[in-house]
N, C-alpha and C positions, 0 to 999 in steps of 0.2 A: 609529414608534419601537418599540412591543409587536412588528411584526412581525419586526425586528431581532435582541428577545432568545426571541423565541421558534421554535426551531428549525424545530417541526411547519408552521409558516406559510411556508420556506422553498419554493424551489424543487425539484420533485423533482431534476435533475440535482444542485445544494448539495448537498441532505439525504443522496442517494445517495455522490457522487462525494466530497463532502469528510471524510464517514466515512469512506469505503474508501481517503482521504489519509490521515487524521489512524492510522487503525489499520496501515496499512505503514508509519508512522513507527515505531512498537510492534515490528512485526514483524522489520525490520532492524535493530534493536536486538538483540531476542531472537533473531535468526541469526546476528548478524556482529559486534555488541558484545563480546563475550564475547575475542575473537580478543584486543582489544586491554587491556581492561581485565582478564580474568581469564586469560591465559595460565597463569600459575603454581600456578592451582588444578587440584584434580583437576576431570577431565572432569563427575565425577557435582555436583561444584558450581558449574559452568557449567551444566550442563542443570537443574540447579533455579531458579537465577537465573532463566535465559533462560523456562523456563516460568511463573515470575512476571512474568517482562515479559511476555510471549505474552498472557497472561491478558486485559490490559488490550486489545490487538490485538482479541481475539476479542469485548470488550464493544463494540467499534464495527463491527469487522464484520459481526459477525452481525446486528444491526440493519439497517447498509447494506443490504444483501443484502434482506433482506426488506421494507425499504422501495421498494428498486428497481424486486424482483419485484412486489409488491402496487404499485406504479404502473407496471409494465405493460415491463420492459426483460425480456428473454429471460434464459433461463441463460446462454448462449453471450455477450450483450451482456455481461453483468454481470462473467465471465469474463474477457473480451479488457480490459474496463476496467481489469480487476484485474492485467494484466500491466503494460499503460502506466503505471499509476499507480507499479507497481512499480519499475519502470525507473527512473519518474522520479524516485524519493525516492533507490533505491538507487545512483543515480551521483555526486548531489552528497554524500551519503553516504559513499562509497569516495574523493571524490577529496578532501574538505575533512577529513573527520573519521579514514579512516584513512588519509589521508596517500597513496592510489594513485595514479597516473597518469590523467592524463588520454588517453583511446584514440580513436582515430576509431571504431574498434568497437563504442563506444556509440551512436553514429551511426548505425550502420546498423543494429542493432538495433533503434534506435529508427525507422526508415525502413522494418525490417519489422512492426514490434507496427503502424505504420499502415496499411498495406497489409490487415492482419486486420481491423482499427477498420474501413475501407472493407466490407470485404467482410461483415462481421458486425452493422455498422448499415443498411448501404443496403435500400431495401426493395422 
């Protein structure tokens, strides 16, 4: 049960990957939120916003990232991760929260971020 609330005892994959989850949830807030809730503000009060949200993005990130690296995933691994992960927050993202279409195009997208996953893990 301690091992549960205690992050550091996690898995390096958890520790890494669900950082660099939880911080692109941050991230497409502070890039793509703003569209819908501050339209009617000036620019320069969306990009203050957004870089208060960002903020928080970068307290899990950067962590991520350094705990990956110091348990041994490459730059390039840590990278390719950081696009899938991307993907995958920003689709249900675009289609539930602003209301976009849903496209095969993410599909294939997502069929080539694995094709890199392949190529950037295999050893």
């Amino acid at each position: 049960m301690s091992a549960l609330l205690n992050p550091s005892q996690w898995p390096l994959p958890l520790q890494t990957f669900g950082l660099l989850a939880l911080s692109n949830v941050f991230m497409t807030f502070a890039w793509y939120g703003h569209l819908r809730h501050q339209a009617h503000q000036p620019w320069l009060v969306a990009a203050l916003v957004s870089w208060g949200i960002a903020l928080f993005e970068y307290l899990l990130q950067v962590p991520a990232n350094r705990i990956g690296h110091a348990g041994g995933y490459t730059l390039a691994q840590l990278k390719i991760a950081q696009e899938v992960i991307t993907l995958s927050v920003f689709v249900p993202f675009a289609v539930f929260y602003m209301g976009q279409p849903l496209k095969w195009d993410y599909l294939w997208a997502g069929l080539c971020l694995l094709g890199a996953v392949y190529f950037i893990f295999r050893s």
